[in-house]
DSSP file (Angstrom, degrees, kcal/mol; ACC not computed):
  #  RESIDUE AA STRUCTURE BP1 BP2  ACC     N-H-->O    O-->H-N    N-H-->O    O-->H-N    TCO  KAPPA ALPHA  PHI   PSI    X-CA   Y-CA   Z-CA
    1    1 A X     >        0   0    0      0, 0.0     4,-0.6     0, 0.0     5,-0.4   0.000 360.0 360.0 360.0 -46.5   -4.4   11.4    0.4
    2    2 A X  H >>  +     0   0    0      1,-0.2     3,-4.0     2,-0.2     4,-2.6   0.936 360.0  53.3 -55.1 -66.6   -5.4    8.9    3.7
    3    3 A X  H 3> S+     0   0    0      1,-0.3     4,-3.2     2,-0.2    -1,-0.2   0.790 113.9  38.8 -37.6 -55.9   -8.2   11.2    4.3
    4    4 A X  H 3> S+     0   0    0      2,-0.2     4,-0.5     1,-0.2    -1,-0.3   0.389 119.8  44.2 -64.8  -3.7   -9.5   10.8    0.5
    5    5 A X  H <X S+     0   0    0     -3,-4.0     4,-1.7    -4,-0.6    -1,-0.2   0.587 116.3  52.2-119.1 -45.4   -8.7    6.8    0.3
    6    6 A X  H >X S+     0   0    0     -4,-2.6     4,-1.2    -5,-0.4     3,-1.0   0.988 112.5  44.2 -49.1 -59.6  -10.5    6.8    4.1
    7    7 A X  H >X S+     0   0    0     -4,-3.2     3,-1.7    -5,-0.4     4,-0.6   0.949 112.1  47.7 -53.3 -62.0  -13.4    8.8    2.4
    8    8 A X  H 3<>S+     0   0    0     -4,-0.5     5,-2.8     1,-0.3    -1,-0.2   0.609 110.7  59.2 -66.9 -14.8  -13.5    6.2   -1.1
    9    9 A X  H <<5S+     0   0    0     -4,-1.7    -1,-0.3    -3,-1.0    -2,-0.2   0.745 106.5  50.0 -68.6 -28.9  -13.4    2.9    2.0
   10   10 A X  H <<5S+     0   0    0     -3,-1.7     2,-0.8    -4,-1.2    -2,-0.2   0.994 105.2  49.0 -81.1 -93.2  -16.6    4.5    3.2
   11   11 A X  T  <5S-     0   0    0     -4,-0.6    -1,-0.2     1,-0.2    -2,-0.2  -0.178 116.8-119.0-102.7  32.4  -18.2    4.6    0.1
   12   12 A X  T   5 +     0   0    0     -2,-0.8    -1,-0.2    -3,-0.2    -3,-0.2   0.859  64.5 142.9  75.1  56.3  -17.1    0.7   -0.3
   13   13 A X      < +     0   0    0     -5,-2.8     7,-1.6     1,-0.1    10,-0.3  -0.272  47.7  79.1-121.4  56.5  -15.1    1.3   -3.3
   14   14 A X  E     -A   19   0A   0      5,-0.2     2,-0.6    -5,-0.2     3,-0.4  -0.746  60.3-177.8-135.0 106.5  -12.7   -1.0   -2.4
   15   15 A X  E >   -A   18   0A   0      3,-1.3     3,-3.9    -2,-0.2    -2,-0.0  -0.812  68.6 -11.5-112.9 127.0  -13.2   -5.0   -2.9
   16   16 A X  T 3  S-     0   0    0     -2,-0.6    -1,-0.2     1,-0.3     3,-0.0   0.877 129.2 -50.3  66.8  37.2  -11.2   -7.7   -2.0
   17   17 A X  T 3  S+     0   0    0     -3,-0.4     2,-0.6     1,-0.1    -1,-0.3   0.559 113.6 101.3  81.8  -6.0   -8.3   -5.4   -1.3
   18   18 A X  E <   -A   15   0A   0     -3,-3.9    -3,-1.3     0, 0.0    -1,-0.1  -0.893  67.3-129.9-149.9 155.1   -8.1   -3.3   -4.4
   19   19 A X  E     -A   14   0A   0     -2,-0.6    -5,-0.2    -5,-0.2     2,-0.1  -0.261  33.3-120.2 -87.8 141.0   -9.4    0.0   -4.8
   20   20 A X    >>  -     0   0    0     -7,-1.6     4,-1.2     1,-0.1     3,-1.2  -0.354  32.4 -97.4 -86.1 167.0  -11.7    0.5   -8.0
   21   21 A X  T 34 S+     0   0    0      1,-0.2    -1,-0.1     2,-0.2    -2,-0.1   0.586 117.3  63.5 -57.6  -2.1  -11.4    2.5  -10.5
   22   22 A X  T 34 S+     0   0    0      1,-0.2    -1,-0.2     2,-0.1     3,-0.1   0.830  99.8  51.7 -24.1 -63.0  -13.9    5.2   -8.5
   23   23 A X  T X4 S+     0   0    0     -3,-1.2     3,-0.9   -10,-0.3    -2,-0.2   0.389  90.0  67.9-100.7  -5.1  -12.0    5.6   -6.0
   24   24 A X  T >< S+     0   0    0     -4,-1.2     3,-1.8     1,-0.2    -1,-0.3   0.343  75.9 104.1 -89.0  21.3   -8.6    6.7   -7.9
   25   25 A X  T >>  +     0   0    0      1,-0.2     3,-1.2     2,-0.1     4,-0.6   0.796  59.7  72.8 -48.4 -23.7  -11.1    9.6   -8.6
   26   26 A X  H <> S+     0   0    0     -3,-0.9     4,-1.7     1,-0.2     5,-0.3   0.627  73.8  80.7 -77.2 -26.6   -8.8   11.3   -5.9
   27   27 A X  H <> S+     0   0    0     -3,-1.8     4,-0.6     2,-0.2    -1,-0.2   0.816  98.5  51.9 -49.7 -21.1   -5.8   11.6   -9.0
   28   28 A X  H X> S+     0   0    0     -3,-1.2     4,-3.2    -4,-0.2     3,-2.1   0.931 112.4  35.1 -66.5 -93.1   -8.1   14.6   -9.8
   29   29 A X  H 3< S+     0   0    0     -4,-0.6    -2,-0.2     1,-0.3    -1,-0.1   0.487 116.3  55.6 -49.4  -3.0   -8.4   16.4   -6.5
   30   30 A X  H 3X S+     0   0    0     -4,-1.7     4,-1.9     3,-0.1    -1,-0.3   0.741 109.0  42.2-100.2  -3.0   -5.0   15.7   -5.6
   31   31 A X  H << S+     0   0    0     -3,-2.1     5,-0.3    -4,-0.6    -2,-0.2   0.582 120.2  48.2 -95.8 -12.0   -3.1   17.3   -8.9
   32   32 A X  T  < S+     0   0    0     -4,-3.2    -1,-0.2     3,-0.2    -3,-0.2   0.814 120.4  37.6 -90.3  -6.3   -5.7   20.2   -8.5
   33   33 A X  T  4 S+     0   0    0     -5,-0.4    -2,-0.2     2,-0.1    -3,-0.1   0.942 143.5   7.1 -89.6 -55.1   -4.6   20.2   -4.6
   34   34 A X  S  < S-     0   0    0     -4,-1.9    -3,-0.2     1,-0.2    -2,-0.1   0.571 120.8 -61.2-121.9 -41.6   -1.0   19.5   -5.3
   35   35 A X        -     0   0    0     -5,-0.2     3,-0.5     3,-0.1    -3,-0.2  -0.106  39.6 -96.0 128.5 132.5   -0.3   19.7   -9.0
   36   36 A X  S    S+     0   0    0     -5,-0.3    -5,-0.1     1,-0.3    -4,-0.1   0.496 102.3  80.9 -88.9  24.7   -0.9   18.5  -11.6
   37   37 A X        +     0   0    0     -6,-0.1     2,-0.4    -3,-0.1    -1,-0.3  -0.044  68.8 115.8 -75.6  27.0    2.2   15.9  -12.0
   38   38 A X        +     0   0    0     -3,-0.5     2,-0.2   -11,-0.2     3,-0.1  -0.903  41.5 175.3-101.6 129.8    0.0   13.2   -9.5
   39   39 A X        -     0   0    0     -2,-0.4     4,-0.3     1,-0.1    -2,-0.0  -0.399  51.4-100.4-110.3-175.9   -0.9    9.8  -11.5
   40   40 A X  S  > S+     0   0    0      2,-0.2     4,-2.5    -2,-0.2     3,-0.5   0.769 124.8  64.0 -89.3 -47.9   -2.6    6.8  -10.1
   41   41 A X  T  4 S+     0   0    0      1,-0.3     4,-0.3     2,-0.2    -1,-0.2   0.820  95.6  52.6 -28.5 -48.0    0.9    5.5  -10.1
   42   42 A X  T >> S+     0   0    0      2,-0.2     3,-1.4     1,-0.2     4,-1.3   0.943 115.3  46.2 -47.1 -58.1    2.0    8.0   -7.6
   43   43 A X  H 3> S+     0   0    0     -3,-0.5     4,-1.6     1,-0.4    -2,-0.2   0.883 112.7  44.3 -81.8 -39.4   -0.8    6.8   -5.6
   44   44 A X  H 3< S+     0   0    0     -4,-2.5     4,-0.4     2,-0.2    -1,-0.4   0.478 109.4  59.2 -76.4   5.6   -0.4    3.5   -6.0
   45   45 A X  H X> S+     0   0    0     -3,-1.4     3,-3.6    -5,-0.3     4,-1.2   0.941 108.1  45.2 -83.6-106.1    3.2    4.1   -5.4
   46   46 A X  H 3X S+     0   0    0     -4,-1.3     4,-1.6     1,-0.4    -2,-0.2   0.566 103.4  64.1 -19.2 -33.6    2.5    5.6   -1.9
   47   47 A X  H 3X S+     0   0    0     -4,-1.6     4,-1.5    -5,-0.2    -1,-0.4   0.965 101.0  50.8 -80.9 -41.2    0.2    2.9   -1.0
   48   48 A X  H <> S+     0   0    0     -3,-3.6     4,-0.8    -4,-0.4     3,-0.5   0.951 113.8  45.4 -67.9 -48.5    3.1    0.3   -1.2
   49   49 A X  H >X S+     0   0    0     -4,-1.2     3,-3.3     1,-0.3     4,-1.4   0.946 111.2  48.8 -63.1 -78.6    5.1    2.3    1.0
   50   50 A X  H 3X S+     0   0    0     -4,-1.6     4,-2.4     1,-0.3    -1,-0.3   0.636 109.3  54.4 -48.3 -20.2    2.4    3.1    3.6
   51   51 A X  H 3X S+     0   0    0     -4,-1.5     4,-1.5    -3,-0.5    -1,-0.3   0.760 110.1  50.1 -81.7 -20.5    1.4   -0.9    3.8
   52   52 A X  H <X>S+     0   0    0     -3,-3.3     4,-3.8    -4,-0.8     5,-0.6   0.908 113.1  42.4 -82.1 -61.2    5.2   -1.6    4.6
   53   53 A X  H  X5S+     0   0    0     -4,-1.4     4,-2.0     1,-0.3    -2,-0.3   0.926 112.8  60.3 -64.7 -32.4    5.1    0.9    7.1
   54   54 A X  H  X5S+     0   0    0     -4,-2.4     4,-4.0     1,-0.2    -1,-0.3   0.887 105.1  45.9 -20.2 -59.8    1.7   -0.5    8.1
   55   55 A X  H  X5S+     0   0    0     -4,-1.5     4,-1.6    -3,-0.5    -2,-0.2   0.850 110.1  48.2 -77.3 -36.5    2.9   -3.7    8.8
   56   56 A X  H  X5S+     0   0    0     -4,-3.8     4,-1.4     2,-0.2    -1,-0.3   0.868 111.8  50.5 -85.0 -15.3    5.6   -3.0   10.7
   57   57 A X  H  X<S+     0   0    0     -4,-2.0     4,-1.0    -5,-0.6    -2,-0.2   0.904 109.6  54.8 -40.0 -61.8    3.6   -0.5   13.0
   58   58 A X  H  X S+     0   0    0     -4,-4.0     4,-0.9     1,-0.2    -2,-0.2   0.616 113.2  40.2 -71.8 -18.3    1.0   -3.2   13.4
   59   59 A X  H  < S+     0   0    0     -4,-1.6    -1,-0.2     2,-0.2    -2,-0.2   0.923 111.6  54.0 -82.3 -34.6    3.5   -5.6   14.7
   60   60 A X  H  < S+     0   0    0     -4,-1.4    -2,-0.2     1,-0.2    -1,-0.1   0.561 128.5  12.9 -38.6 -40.8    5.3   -3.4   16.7
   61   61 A X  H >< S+     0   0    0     -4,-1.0     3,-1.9     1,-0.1     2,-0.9   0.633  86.9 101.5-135.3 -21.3    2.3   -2.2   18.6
   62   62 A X  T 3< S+     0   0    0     -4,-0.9    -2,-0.1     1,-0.3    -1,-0.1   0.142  83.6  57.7 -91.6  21.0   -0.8   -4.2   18.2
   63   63 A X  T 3  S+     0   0    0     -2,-0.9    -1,-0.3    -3,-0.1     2,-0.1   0.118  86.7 102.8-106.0 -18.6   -0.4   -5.8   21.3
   64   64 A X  S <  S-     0   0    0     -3,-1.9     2,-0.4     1,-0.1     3,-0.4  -0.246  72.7-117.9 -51.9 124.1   -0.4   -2.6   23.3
   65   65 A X  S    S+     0   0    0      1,-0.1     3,-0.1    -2,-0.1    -1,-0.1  -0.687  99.8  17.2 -93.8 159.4   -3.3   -1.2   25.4
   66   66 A X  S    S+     0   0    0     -2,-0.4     2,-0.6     1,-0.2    -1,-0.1   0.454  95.7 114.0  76.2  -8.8   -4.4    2.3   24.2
   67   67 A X        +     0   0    0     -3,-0.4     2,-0.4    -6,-0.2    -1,-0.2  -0.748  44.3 175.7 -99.8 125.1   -2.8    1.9   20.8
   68   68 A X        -     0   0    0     -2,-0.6     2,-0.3    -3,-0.1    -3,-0.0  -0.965  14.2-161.7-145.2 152.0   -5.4    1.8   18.0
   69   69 A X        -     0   0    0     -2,-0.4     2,-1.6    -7,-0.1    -2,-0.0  -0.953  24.1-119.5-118.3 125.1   -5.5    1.6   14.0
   70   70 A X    >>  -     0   0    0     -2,-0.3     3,-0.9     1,-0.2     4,-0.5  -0.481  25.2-172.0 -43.3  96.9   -7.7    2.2   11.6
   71   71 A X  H 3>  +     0   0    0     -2,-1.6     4,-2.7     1,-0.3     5,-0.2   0.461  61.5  92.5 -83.7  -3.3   -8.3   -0.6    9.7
   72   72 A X  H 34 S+     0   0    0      2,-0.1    -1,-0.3     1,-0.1     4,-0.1   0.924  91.4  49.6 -69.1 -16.5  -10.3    0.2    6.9
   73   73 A X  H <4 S-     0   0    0     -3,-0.9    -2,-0.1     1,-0.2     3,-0.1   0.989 134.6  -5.9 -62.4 -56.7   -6.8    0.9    4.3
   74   74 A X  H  < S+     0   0    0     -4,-0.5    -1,-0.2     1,-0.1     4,-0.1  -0.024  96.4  99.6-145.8  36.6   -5.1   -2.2    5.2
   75   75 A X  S  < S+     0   0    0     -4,-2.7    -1,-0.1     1,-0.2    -4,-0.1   0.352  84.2  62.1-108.4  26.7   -6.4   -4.5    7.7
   76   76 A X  S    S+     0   0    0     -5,-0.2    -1,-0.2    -3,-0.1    -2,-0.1   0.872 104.6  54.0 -81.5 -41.5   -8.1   -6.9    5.1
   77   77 A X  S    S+     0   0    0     -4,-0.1     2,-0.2     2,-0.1    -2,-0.2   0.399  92.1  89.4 -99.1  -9.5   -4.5   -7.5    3.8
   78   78 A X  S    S-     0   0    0     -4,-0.1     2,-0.7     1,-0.1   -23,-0.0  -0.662  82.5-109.2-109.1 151.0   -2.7   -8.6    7.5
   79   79 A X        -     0   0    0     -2,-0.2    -2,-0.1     6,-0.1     6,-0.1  -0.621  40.2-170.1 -72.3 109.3   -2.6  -11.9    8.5
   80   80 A X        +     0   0    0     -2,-0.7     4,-0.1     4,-0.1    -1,-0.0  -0.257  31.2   2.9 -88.1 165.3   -4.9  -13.0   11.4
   81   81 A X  S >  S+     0   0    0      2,-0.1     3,-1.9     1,-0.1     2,-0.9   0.073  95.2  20.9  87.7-173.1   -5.5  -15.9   13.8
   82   82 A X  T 3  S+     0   0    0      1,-0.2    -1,-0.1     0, 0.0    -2,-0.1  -0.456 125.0  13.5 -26.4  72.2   -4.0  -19.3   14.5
   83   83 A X  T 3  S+     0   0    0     -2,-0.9    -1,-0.2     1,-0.5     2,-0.1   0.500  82.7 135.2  90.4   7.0   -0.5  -19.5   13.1
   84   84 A X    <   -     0   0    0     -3,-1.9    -1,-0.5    -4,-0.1     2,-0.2  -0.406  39.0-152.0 -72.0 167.1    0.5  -15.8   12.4
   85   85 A X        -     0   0    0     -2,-0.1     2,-0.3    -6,-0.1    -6,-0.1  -0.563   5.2-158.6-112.5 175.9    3.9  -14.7   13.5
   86   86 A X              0   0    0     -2,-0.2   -26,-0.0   -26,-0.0   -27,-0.0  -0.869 360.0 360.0-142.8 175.1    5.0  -11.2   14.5
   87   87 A X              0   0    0     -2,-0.3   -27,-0.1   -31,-0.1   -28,-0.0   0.481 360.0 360.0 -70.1 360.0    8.7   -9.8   14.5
C-alpha cells in the first residue's frame, strides 16, 4: 500500500494534503492483490494509523544523523519552524 500511495505522490495526485480520488485507484489493485474486502475506508483507515506512527517516529528521530524519511506521505502535514515543539 506505501509503495502504491508513494507511486500516486509521484504522479501529484495529492493536493493540499488529501489524496484525490485518482489515487484511491489503488482500492482496485489492492482487493485483486489482497481481496476483495479492501475499501477506501480501509485505506483511509490505515493512513490514520500510519500518520500517528509518523509523528511519533519523526519526533523521536529527526534530529539524528543518518536517520532519514520520506516525506512525500506526510511531511506537508508536520509542523515546521519557529515555535514547533517535539516530545
Amino acid at each position: 500500500m506505501l509503495n502504491a500511495l508513494a507511486e500516486e505522490a509521484l504522479k501529484c495526485n495529492r493536493h493540499d494534503g488529501s489524496w484525490t480520488l485518482k489515487a484511491y485507484a489503488i482500492v482496485k489493485i489492492l482487493s485483486i492483490a489482497i481481496g476483495p474486502h479492501i475499501t477506501k475506508n480501509h485505506i483511509k483507515n490505515r493512513m490514520k494509523t500510519l500518520k500517528d506512527y509518523f509523528a511519533e517516529t519523526y519526533d523521536l528521530f529527526h534530529h539524528l544523523i543518518g536517520f532519514a524519511w520520506n516525506p512525500e506521505l506526510f511531511g506537508a502535514d508536520r509542523a515546521t519552524g519557529k515555535g514547533t515543539a517535539t516530545s
